[in-house]
Backbone as numpy.savetxt, mean C-alpha at the origin, in Angstrom:
# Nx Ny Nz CAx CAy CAz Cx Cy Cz
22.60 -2.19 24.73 21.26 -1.63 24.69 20.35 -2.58 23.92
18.94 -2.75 24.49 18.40 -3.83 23.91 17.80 -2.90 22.27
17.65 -3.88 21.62 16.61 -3.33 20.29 15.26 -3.69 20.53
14.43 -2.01 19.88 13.30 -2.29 20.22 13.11 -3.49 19.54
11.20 -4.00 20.32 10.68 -4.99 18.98 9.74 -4.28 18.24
10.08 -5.17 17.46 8.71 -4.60 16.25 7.51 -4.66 16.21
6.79 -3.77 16.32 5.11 -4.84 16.22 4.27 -4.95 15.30
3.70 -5.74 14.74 2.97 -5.96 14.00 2.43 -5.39 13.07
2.45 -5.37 11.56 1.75 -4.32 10.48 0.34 -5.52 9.86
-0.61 -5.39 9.92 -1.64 -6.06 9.46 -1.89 -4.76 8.27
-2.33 -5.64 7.12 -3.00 -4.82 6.16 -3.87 -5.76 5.97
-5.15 -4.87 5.89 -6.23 -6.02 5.04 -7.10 -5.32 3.92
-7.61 -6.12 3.53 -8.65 -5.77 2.34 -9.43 -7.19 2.03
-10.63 -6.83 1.91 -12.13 -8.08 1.31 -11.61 -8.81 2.54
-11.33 -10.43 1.82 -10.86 -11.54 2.89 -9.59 -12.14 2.98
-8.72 -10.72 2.98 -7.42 -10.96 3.44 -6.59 -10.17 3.83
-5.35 -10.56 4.85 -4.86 -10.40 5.12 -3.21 -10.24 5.01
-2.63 -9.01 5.34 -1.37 -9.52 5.05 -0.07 -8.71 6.10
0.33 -9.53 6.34 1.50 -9.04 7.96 2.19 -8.69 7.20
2.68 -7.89 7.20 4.11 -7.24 6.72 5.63 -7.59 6.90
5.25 -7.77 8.25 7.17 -7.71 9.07 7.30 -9.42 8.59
6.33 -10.34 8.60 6.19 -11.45 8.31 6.19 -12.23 6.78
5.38 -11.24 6.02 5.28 -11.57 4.74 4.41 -12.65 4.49
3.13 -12.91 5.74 1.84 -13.63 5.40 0.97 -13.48 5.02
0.36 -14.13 3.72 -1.28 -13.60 3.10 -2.03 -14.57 3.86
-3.03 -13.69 4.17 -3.83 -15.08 4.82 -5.36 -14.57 3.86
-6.20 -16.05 4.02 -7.79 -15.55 2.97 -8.47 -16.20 4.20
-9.40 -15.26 4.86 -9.87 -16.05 5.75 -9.06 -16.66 6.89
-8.24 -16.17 7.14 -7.61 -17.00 8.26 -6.43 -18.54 8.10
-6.57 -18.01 6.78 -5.45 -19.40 6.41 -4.72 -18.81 5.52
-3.94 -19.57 5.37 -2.00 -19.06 5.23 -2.30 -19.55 4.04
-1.61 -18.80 3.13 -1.86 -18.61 1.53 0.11 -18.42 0.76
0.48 -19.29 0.33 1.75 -19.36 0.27 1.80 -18.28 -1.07
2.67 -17.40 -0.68 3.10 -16.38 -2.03 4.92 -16.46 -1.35
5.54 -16.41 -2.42 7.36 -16.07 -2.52 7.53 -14.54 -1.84
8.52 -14.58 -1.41 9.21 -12.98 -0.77 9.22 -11.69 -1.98
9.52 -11.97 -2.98 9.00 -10.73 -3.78 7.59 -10.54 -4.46
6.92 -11.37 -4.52 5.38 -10.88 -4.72 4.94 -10.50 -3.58
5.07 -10.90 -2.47 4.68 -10.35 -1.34 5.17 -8.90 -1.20
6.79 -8.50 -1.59 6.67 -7.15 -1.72 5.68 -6.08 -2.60
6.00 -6.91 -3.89 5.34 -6.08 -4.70 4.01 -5.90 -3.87
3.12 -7.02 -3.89 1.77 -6.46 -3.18 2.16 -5.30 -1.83
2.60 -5.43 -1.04 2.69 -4.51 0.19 2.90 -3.22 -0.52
3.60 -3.11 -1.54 4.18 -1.47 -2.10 2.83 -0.97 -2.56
1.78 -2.05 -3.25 0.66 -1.86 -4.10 -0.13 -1.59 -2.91
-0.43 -2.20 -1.84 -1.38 -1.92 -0.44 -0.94 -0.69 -0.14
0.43 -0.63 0.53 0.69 0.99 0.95 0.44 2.00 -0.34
0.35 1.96 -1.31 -0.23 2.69 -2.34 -1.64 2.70 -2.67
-2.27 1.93 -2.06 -3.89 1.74 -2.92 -4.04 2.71 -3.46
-5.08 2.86 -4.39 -5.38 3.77 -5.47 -4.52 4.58 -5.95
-3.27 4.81 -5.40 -2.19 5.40 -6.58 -1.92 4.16 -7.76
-1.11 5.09 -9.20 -0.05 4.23 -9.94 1.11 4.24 -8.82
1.36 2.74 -8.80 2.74 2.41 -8.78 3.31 1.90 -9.81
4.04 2.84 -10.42 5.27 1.73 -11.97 6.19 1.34 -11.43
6.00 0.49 -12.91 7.05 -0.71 -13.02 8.34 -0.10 -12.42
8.75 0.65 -12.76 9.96 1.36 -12.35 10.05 1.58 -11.24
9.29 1.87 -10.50 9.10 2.38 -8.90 9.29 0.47 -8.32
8.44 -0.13 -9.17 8.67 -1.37 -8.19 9.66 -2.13 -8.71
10.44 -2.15 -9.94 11.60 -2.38 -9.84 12.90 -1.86 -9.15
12.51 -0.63 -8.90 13.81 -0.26 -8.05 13.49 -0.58 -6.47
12.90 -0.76 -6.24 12.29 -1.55 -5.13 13.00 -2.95 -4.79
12.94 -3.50 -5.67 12.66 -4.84 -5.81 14.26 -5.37 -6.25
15.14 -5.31 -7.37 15.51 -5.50 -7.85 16.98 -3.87 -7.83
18.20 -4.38 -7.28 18.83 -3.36 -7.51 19.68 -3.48 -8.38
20.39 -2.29 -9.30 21.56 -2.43 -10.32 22.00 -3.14 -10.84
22.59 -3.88 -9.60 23.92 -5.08 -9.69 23.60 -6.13 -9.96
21.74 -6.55 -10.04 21.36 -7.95 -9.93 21.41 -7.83 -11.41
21.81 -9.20 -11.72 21.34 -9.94 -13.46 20.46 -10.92 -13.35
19.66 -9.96 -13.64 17.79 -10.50 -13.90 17.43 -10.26 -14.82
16.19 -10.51 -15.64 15.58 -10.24 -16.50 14.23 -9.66 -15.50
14.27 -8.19 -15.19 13.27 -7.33 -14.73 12.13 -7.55 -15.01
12.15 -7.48 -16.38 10.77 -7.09 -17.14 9.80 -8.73 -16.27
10.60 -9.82 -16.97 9.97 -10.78 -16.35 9.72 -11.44 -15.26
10.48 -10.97 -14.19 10.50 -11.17 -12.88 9.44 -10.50 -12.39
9.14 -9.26 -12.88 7.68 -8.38 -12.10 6.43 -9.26 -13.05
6.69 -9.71 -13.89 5.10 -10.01 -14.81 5.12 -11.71 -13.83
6.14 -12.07 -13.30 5.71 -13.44 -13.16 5.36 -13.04 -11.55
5.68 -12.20 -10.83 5.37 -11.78 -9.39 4.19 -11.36 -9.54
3.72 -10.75 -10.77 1.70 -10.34 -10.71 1.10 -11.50 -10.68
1.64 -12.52 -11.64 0.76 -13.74 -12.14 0.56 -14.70 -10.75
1.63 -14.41 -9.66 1.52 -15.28 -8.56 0.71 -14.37 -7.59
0.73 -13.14 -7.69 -0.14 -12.12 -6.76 -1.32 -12.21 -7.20
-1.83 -12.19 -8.41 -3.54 -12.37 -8.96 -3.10 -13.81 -8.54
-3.10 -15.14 -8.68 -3.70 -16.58 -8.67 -4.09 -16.62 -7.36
-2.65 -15.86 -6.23 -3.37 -16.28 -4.71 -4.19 -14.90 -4.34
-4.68 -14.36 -4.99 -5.92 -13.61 -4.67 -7.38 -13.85 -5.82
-7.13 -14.96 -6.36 -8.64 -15.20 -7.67 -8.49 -13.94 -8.03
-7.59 -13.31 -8.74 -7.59 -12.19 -9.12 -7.85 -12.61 -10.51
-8.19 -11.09 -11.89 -7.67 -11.29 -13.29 -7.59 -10.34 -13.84
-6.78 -10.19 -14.67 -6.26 -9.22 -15.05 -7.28 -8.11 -15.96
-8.24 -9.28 -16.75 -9.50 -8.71 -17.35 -10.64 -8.21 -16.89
-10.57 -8.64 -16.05 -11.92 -8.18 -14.99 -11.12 -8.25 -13.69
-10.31 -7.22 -12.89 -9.70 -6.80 -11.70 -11.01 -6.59 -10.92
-10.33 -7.54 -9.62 -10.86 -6.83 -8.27 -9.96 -5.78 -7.37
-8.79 -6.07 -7.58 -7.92 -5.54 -6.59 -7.00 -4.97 -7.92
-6.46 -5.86 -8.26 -5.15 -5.28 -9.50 -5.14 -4.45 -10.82
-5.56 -3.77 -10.83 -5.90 -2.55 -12.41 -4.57 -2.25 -12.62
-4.11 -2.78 -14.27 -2.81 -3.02 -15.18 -3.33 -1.67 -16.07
-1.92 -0.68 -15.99 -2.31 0.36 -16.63 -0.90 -0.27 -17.87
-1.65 -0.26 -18.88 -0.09 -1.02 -20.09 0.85 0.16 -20.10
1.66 -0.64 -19.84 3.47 -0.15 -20.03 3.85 1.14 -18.77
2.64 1.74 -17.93 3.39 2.21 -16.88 3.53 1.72 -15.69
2.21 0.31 -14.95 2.34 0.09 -13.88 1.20 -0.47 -13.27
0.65 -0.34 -12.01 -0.45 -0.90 -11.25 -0.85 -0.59 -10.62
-2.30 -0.57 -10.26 -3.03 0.51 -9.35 -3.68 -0.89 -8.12
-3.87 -0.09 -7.12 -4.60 -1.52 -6.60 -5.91 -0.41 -5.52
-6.92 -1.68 -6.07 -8.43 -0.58 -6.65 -9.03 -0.84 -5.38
-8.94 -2.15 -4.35 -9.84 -2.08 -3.21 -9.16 -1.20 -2.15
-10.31 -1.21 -1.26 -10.15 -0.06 0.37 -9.10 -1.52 0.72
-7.77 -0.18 1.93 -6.97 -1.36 2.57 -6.91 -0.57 3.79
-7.14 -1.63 5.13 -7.09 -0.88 6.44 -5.63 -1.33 7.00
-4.86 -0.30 7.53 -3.65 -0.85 8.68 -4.40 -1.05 10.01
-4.00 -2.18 10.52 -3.98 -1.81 12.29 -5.35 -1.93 12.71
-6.06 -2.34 11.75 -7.66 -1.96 12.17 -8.41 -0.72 11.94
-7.74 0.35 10.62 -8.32 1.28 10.33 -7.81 1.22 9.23
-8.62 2.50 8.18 -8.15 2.53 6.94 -7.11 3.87 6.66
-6.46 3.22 6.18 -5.72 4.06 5.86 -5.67 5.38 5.03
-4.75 6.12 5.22 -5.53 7.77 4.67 -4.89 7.54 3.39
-5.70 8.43 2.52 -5.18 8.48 0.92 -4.48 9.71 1.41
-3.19 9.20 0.27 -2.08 10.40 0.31 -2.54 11.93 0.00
-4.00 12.07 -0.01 -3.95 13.70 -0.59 -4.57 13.66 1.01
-5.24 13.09 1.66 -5.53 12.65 3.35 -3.98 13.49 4.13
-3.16 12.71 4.01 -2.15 12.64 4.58 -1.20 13.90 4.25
-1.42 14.29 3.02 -0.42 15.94 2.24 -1.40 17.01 3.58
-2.77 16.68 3.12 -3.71 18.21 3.63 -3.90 18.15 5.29
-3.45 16.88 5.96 -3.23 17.10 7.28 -1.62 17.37 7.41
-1.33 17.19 6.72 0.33 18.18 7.16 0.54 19.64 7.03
-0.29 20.34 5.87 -0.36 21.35 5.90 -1.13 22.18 6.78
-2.38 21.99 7.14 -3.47 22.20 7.68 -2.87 22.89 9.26
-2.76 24.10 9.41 -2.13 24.31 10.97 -3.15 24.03 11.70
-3.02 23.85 13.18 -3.94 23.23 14.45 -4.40 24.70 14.62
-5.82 24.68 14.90 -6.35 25.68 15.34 -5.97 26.42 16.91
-6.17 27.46 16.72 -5.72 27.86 17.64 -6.80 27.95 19.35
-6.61 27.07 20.25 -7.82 26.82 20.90 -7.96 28.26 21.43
-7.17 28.99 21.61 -7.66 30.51 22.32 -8.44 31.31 21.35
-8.49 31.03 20.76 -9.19 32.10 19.20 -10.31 32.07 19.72
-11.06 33.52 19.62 -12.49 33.70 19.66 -13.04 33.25 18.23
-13.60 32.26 17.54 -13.83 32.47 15.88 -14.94 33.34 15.91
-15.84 34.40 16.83 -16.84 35.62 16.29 -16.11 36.47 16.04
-14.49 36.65 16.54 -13.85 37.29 16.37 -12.54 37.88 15.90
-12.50 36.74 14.36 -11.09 36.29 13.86 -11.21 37.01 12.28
-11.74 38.29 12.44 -11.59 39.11 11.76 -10.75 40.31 11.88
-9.95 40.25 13.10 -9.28 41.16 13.40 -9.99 42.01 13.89
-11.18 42.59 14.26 -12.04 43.81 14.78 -11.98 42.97 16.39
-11.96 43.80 16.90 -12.68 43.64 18.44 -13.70 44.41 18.92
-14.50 43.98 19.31 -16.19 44.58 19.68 -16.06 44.96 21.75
């Protein structure tokens, strides 16, 4: 049986870009070299915009059990390469807001696919939200009938 293919995840924000399945930043249309784990970290931070994501969340992400790493510094040196290839700073954020000692928020609008993506309270209140019912009279969804 063949496997499907995959297609394409574009995320963008301001003047860039970033493929997912690929792991390309592009600024403008040109290829912007970042390593395989800053590129995660950013994608976890895009699919999150405006949430905290912690350290913890993106270390277990990133980094499992068994590896002997030094964590702490492996995520601070994956920001420092995620702000340089975005003119980012840490003091004055465009994209990256450092909340000390729990994590990172990432502050601009990010579109998938050519749209923007829903904020997770977007995405909770259309799950709950039942489909209206197209037969419903609404003059008459008081239970009385006239």
């Amino acid at each position: 049986m063949p496997r499907p293919r995959l297609r394409s995840r574009l995320l963008t924000f301001g003047v860039f870009e970033l493929e997912t399945l690929t792991g390309e930043l592009r600024r403008e249309g040109r290829l912007i070299r970042l390593r395989h784990q800053p590129v995660r970290v950013l994608q976890l931070l895009l699919e999150r915009a405006g949430d905290l994501v912690t350290r913890r969340e993106i270390t277990e992400q990133l980094w499992p059990d068994d590896v002997d790493v030094d964590v702490e510094q492996g995520l601070n040196h994956c920001m420092k390469e995620i702000r340089a290839a975005l003119g980012d700073r840490p003091d004055s954020p465009r994209f990256i807001q450092t909340l000390p000692r729990r994590g990172y928020r990432f502050l601009s609008e990010v579109q998938a696919g050519g749209r923007e993506m829903p904020s997770p309270e977007e995405t909770q209140s259309s799950r709950t939200k039942p489909d209206p019912d197209p037969d419903a009279d609404p003059g008459l969804g008081d239970g009385r009938f006239e």
